[in-house]
C-alpha positions in Angstrom: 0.0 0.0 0.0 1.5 3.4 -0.9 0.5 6.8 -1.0 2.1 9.7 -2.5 1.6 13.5 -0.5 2.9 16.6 -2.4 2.6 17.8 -5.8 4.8 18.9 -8.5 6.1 22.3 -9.1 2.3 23.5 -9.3 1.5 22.4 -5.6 3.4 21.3 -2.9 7.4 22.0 -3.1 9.2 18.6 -4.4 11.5 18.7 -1.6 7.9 18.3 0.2 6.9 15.3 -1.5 6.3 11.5 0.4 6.3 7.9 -0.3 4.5 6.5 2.7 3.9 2.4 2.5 2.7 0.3 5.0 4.9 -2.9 5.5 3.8 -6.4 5.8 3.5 -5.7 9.5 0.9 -2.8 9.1 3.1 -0.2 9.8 2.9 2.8 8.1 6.7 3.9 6.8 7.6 7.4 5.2 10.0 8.3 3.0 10.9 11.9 1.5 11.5 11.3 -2.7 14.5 13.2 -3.7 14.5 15.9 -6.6 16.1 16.1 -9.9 18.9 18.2 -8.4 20.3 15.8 -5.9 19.9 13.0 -8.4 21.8 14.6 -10.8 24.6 15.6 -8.6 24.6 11.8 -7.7 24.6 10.6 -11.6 27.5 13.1 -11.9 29.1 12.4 -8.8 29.0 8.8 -10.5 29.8 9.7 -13.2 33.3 10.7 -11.7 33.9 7.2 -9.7 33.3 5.6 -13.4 35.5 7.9 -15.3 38.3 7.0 -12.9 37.7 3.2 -12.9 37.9 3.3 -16.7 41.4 5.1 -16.2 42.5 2.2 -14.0 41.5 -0.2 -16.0 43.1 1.4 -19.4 46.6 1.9 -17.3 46.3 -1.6 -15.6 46.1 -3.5 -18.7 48.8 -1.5 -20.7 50.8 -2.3 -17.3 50.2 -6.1 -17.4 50.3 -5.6 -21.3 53.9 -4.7 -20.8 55.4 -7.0 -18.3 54.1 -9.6 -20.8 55.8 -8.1 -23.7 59.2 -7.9 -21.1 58.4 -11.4 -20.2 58.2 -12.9 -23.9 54.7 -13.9 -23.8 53.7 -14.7 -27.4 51.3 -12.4 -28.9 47.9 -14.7 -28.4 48.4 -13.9 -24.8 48.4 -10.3 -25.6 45.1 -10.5 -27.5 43.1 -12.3 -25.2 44.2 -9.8 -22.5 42.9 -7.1 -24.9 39.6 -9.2 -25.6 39.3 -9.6 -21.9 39.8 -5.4 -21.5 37.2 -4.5 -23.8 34.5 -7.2 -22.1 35.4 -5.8 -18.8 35.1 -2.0 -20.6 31.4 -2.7 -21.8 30.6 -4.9 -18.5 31.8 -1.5 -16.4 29.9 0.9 -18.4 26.6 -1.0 -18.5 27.0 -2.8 -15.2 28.1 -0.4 -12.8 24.1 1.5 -11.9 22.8 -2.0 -12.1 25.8 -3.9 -9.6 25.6 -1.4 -7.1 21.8 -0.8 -7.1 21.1 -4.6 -7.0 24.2 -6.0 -4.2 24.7 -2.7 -2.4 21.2 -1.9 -0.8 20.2 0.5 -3.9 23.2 2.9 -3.5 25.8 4.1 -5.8 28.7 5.6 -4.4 26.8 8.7 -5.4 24.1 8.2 -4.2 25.6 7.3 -0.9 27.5 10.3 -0.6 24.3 12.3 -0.7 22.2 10.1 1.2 20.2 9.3 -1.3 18.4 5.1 -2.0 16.9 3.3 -5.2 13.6 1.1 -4.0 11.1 -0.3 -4.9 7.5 1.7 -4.9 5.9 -0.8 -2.5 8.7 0.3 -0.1 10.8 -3.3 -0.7 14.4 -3.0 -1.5 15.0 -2.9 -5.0 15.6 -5.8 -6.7 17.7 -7.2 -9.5 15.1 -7.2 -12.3 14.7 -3.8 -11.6 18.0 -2.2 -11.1 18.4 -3.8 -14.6 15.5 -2.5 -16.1 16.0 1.4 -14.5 19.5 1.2 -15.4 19.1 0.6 -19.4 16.1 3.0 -19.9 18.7 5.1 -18.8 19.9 5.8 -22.4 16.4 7.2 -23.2 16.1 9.2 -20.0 19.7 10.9 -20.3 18.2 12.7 -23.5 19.7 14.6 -25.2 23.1 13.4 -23.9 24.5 14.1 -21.4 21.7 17.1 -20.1 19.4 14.1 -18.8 16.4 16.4 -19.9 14.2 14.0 -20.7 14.4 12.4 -16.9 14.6 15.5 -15.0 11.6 16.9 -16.6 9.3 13.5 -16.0 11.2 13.3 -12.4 9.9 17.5 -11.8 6.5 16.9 -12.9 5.4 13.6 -11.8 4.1 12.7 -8.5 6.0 10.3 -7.9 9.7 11.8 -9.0 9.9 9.0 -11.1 12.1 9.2 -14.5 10.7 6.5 -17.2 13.1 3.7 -16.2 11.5 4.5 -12.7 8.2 3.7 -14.2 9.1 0.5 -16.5 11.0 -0.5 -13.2 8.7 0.4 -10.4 11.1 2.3 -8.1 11.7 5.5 -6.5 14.7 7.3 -5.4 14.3 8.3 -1.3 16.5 10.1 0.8 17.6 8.6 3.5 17.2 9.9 6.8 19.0 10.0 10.0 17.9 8.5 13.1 18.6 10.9 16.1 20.6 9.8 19.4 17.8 9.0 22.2 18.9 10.7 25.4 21.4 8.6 27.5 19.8 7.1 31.3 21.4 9.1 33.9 20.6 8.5 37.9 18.3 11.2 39.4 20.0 14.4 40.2 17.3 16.4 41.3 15.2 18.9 39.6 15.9 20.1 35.9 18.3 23.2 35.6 17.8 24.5 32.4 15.2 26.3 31.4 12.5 24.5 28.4 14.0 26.7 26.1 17.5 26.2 27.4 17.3 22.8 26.8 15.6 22.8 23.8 18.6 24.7 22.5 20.8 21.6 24.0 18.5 19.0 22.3 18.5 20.9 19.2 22.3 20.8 19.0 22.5 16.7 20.4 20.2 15.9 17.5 21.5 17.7 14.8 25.6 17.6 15.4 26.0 15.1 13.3 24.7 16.7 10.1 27.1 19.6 10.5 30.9 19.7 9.3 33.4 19.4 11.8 34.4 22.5 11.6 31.1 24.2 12.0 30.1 21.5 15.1 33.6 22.6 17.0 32.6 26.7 16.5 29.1 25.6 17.6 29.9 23.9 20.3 32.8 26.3 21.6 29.4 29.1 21.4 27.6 27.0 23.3 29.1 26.0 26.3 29.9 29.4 26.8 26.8 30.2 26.9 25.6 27.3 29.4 29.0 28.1 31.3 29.8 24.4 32.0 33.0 22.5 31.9 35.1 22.3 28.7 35.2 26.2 28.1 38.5 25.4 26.3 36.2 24.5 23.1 36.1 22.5 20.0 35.4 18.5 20.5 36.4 19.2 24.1 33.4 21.8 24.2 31.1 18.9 22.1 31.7 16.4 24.6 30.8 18.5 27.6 27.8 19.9 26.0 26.5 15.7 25.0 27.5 14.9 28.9 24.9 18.4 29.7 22.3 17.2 27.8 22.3 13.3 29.2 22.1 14.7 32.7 19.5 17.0 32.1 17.7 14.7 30.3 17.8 12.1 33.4 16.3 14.5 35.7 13.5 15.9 33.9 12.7 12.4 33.1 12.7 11.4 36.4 10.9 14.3 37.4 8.4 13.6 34.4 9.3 16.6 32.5 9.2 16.2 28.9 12.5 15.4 27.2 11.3 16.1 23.2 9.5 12.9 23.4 6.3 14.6 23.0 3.7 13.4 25.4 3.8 12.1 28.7 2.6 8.6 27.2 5.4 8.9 24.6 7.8 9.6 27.6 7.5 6.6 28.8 6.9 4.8 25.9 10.5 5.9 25.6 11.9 4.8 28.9 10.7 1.8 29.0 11.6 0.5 25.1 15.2 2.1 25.3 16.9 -0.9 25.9 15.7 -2.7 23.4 15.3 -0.2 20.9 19.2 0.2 21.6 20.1 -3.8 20.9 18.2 -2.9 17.7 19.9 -0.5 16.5 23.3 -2.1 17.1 22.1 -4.8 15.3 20.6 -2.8 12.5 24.1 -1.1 12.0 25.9 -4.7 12.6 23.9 -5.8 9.4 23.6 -3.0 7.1 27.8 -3.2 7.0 28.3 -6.4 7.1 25.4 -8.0 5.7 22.6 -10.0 7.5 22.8 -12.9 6.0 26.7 -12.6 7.4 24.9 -12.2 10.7 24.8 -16.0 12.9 21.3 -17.6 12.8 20.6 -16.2 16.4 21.3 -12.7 16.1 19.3 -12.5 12.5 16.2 -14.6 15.2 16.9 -11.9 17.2 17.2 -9.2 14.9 13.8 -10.4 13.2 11.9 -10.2 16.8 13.4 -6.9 17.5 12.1 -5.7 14.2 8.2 -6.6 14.9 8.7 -4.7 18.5 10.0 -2.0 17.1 7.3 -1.8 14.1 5.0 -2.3 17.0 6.6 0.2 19.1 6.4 3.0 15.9 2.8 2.6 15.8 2.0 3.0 19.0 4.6 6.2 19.5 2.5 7.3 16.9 -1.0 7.1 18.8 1.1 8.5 21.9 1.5 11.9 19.7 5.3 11.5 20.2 7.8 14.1 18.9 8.8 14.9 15.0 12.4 13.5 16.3 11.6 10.7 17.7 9.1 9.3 15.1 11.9 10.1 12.6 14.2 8.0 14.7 12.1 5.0 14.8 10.6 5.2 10.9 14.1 5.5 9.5 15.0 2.4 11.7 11.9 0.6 11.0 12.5 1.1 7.3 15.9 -0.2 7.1 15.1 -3.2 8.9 12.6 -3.7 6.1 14.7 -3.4 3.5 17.4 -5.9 5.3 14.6 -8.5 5.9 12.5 -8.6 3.4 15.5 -8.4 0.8 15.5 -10.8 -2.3 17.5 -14.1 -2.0 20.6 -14.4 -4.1 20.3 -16.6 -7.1 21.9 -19.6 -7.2 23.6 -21.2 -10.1 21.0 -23.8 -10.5 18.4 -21.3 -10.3 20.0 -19.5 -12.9 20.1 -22.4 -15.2 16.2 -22.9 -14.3 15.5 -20.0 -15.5 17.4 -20.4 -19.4 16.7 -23.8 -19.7 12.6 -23.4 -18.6 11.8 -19.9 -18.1 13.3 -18.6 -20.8 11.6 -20.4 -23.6 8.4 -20.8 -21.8 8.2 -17.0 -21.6 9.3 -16.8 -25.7 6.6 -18.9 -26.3 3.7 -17.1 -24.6 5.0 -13.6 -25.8 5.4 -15.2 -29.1 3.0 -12.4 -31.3 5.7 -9.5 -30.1 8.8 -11.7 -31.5 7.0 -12.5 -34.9 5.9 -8.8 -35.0 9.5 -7.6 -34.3 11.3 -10.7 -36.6 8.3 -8.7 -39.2 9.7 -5.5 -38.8 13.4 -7.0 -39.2 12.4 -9.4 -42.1 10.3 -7.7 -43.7 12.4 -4.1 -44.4 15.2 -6.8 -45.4 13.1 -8.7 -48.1 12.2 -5.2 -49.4 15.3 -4.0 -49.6 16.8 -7.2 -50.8 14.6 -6.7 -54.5 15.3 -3.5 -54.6 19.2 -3.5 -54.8 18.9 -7.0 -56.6 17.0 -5.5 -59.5 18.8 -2.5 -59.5 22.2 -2.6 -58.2 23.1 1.0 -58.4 20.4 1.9 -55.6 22.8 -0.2 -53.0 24.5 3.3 -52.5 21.4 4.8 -50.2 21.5 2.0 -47.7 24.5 0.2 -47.9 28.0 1.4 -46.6 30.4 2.2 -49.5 32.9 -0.2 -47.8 30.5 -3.1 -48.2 29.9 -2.5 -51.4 33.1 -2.7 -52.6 33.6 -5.9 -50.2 31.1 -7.1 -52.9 32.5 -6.1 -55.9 35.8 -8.1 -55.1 34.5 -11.0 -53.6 34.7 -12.8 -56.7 38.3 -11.6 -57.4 39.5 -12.8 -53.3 37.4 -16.1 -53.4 39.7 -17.0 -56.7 42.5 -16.0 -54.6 41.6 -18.1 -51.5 40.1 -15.3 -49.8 37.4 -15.3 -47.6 34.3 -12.8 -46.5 36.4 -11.6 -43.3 40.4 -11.9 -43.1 40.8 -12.2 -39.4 44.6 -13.7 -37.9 44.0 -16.1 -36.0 46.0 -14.4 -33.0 43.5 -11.5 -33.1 40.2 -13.8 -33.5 39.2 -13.4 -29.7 39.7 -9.5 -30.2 37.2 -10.0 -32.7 35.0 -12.0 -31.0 34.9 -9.7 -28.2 34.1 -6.8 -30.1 31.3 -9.0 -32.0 29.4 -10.1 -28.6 29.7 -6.1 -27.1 28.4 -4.5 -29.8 25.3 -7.0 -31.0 24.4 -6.9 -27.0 24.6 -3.0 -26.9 22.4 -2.9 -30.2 20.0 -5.5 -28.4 20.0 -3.0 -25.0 19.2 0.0 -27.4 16.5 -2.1 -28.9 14.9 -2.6 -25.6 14.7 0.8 -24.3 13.5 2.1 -26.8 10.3 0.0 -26.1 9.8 2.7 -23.4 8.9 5.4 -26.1 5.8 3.0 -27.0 7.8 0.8 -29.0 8.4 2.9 -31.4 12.3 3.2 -30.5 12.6 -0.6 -30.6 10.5 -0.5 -34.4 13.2 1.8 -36.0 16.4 0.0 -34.8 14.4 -3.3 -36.2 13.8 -1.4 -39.6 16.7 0.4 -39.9 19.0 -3.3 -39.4 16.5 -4.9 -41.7 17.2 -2.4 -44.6 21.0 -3.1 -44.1 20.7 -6.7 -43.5 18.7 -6.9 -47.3 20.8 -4.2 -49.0 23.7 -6.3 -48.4 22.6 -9.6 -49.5 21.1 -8.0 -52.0 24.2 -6.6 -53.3 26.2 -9.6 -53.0 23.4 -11.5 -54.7 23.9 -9.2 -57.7 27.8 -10.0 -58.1 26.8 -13.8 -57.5 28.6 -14.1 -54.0 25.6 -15.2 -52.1 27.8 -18.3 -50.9 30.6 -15.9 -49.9 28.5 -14.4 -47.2 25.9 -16.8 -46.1 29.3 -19.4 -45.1 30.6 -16.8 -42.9 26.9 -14.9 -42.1 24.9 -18.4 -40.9 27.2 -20.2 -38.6 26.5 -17.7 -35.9 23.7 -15.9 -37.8 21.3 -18.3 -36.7 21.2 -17.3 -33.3 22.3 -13.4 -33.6 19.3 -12.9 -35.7 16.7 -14.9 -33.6 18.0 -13.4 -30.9 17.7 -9.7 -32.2 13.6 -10.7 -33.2 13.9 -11.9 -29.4 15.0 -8.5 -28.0 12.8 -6.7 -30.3 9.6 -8.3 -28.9 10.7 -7.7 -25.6 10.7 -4.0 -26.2 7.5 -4.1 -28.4 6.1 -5.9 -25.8 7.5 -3.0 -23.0 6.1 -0.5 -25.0 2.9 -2.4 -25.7 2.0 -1.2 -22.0 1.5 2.3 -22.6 -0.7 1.6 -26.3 -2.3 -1.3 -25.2 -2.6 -1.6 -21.3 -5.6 -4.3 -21.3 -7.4 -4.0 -18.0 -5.0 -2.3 -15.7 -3.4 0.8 -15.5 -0.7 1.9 -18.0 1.6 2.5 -14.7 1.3 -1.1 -13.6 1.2 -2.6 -17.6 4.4 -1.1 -17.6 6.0 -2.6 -14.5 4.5 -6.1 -15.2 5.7 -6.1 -18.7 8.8 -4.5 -18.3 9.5 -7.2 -15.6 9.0 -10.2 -18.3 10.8 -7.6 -21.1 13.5 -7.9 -19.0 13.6 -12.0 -18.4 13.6 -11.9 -22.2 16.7 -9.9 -22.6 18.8 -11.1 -20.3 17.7 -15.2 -22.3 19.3 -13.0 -25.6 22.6 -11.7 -24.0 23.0 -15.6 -23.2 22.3 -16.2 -27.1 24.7 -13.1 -28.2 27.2 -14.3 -26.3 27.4 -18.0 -27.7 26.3 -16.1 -31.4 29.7 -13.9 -30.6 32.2 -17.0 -29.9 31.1 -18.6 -33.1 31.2 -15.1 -35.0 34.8 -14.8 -33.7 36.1 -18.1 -34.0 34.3 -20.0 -36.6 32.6 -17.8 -39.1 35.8 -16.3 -40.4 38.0 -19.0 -39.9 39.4 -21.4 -42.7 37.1 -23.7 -42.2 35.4 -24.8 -45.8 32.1 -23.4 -46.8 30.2 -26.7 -46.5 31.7 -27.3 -42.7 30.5 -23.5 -42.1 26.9 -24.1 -43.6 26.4 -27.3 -41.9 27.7 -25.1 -37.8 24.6 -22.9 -39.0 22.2 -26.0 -39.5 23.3 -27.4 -36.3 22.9 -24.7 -34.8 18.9 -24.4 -36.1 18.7 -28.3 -35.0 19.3 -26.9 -31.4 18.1 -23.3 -30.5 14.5 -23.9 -32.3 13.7 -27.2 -30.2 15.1 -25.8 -27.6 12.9 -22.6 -27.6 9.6 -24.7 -28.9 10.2 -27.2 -26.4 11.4 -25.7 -23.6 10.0 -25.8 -20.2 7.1 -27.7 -21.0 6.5 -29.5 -18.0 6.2 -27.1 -15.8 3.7 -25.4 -18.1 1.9 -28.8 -18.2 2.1 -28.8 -14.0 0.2 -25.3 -14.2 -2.4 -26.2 -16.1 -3.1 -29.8 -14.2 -3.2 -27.7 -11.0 -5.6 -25.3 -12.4 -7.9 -28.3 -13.2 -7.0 -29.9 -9.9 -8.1 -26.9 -8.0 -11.4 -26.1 -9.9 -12.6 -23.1 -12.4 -13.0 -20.4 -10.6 -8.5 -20.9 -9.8 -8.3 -21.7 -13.2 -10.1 -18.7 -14.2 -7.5 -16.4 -11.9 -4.2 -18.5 -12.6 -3.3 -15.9 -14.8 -3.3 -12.9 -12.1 -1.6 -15.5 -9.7 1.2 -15.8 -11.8 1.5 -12.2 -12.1 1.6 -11.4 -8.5 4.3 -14.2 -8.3 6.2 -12.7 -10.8 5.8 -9.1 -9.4 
């Protein structure tokens, strides 16, 4: 359950804006959305960090690139270090938003610095599928590059400070918020000896030191305890310390005397009093787990841990009926809501889950979304059969949609072929350079495909046409030079897959931005978040496929293997991936549909909305 207060620009301030969800244990949790300003300060701030780790990388290799060349390594060991560089270079650029988002509780280092966490809109922690999903819609929302236009302006106006990968993903960005220091126990000195606005001055300072720079918290403080004339006149962290000591003894005697200590009411008083202790073994469990981890935590402390959390949750709810102060309701949601996050986390995958989900998941999924891949393998096929006649019956129009390069890669075909040559001269020593380059670019062109789903599949429809018009111009134009052979030995081995795979991807963004056209019965919002979640699945089955297309492109395809050995990898290749995508994951889909006859037509009727929830 969530609930959005504020407006945009037009009502409430954004800085005024609130998530609130209520968490599986009926407890109402706030967060404050953060702006486009600190966002973008955390992209750029990001944006830094990556920069840098890009520079390490570069000068790291050319370092272990020369101690290999000074230790006589031969030069295949040189170019798999390079094909290894440029992986690493694509996996950094793409993968560093998603990796830190998914394994680091939704922070970048960015966004740590200024307090700022991805979740999910139900107030969960962001999960995988969804850091993946935010994280490559990011090349649409970063429009026009690099002014991120496009998201700022949806993340200004909409309620919700959501950019569109927010929306395909269902998260928000939240600032976090710190949890103020309850005042210490102290025995009972007697009678307060400040006056209420004397020590609200004191708990002001006690609550708030640690948002201020060192600098300004020693001048502070040095002011202060002049002003209260107590011990530590000297100033600086001396003056600090004396002024945290004031304010633990004053607070222990108006307690004790039943004087409000910024509580809020008498009730939250001792609401306070009596929860302290364990609201402290929380919260030094809490921090124990958020840096090291709670599944790093021993099986009775995360028992413990778990228990604490429902009193805690309990205790918010009830500090809440006790009217209890600004600061100590703050305390106690930003605790509650990081122990929310820790629990209720997602489970890593294991490897065998992994494999699960290519070997069943993946092709069950193809199948049911099957009308998006033939529409998208339309829009590829079709542009190429068109284009294809064209330059065939009229060679001379191959100049408006082929290169000029592949045209004249055409023209001597013949002559090369006589000479031994074949479609692509790659060495040997530089084919896993080549292979590298192969697998990061077609998964790049896939990821562009995808996103561009969001814009109501229209993005995804041009890169489809555009790459069909090429794909036909150029066997058109080897077609009319009588080279057809020539590139079908070296295009089929791994073509095969790399094209199935780009009708894949294509469907997965036509079926993305089928959400906002065609939404069916629910709201475009959640269309988009449902859909984008099995877009996603999709994808991530085709970077499997790219990357097997890739080794075969690199290794095979332009090797010196002979034409009939080449043709025959491709047909092999067909004998596997179609049975494996038609048959795919058929029994469990048979074990659905005897449990919905099992379990009667009125489950039957809802097994589809079941599965959905499941897979939300």
């Amino acid at each position: 359950m969530t609930d959005v207060s504020g407006s945009g620009p037009g009502g409430t301030a954004l800085r005024d804006r609130h998530l609130q969800i209520e968490t599986p244990e009926q407890v109402a949790v706030g967060y404050e959305l953060a702006g486009p300003g600190s966002r973008f300060a955390a992209f750029l701030l990001d944006g830094v960090v990556l920069v840098a780790a890009l520079i390490l990388l570069v000068v790291g290799v050319f370092m272990v690139g020369a101690a290999m060349t000074s230790a006589g390594l031969p030069l295949p060991a040189l170019s798999v270090l390079m094909a290894v560089s440029l992986f690493l270079v694509f996996v950094l650029v793409w993968g560093y938003f998603i990796w830190f988002e998914a394994f680091r509780q939704g922070q970048t280092p960015g966004k740590a610095w200024l307090g700022l966490r991805v979740v999910q809109d139900n107030g969960f922690p962001v999960t995988l599928r969804g850091a993946v999903i935010r994280n490559l819609l990011r090349v649409v929302d970063i429009q026009p590059m690099p002014s991120c236009l496009v998201g700022g302006v949806f993340i200004l106006f909409h309620p919700r400070a959501q950019r569109p990968g927010d929306l395909a993903a269902g998260t928000v960005v939240v600032r976090e918020r710190r949890g103020g220091a309850f005042p210490e126990e102290a025995p009972d000195r007697g009678p307060p000896r400040l006056t209420q606005a004397e020590y609200d001055l004191l708990r002001s300072y006690a609550l708030r030191r640690d948002d201020l720079e060192p600098s300004a918290r020693r001048r502070l403080a040095t002011r202060l305890i002049q002003h209260f004339g107590g011990p530590g006149e000297g100033g600086g962290d001396e003056a600090d310390a004396s002024l945290l000591r004031l304010y633990a003894e004053e607070s222990g005697r108006r307690m004790a005397s039943g004087v409000d200590v910024g509580s809020g009411s008498p009730a939250a008083a001792t609401l306070l009093r009596h929860q302290r202790p364990r609201w402290e073994e929380y919260r030094g469990l809490l921090e124990e787990a958020e840096s090291q981890g709670l599944a790093s935590l021993p099986e009775e402390k995360v028992s413990r841990f778990a228990a604490l959390y429902r009193e805690v949750a309990a205790d918010l709810a009830r500090a809440r009926t006790y009217r209890a102060s600004p600061e100590l309701l703050s305390t106690l949601e930003r605790w509650v809501g990081t122990g929310h996050n820790l629990l209720y986390s997602a489970p890593r995958k294991t490897v065998r889950q992994a494999w699960r989900w290519f070997s069943r998941d993946f092709p069950a999924l193809s199948r049911r979304r099957a009308p998006a891949i033939f529409l998208a393998a339309l829009l590829l096929f079709g542009p190429a059969l068109v284009s294809f006649g064209v330059v065939v019956e009229n060679p001379g129009r191959a100049a408006a949609i082929v290169p000029a390069g592949m045209i004249a890669h055409a023209e001597t075909a013949e002559e090369r072929e006589a000479e031994g040559g074949r479609y692509a001269e790659v060495p040997e020593v530089f084919m896993p350079i080549f292979s590298s380059q192969i697998i990061t670019n077609n998964v790049q062109v896939t990821f562009l495909a995808f996103a561009g789903g969001v814009l109501a599949g229209l993005g995804t429809a041009w890169i489809l046409i555009l790459n069909g018009v090429l794909l036909g111009g150029v066997a058109g134009i080897f077609q009319a030079q009588g080279q057809s052979l020539h590139l079908w030995a070296f295009v089929l081995p791994h073509g095969v897959i790399e094209l199935t795979a780009i009708c894949i991807a294509g469907g997965a963004g036509l079926w993305l931005g089928s959400a906002l056209v065609v939404p069916g019965r629910r709201t475009r919002r959640d269309a988009l978040v449902d859909r984008g979640g099995e877009a996603v699945s999709l994808l991530g089955g085709t970077v499997i496929l790219l990357l097997v297309a890739g080794l075969i492109e690199g290794f095979i395809s332009p090797s010196v293997l002979p034409d009939q050995v080449k043709l025959a990898v491709g047909l092999l290749t067909a004998m596997v991936l179609f049975p494996f995508l038609s048959l795919g994951g058929r029994e469990g889909e048979m074990e659905t549909e005897e449990a919905a006859v099992v379990a009667g037509p009125e489950t039957a009727s809802t097994g589809g909305s079941v599965r959905l929830a499941r897979r939300g």
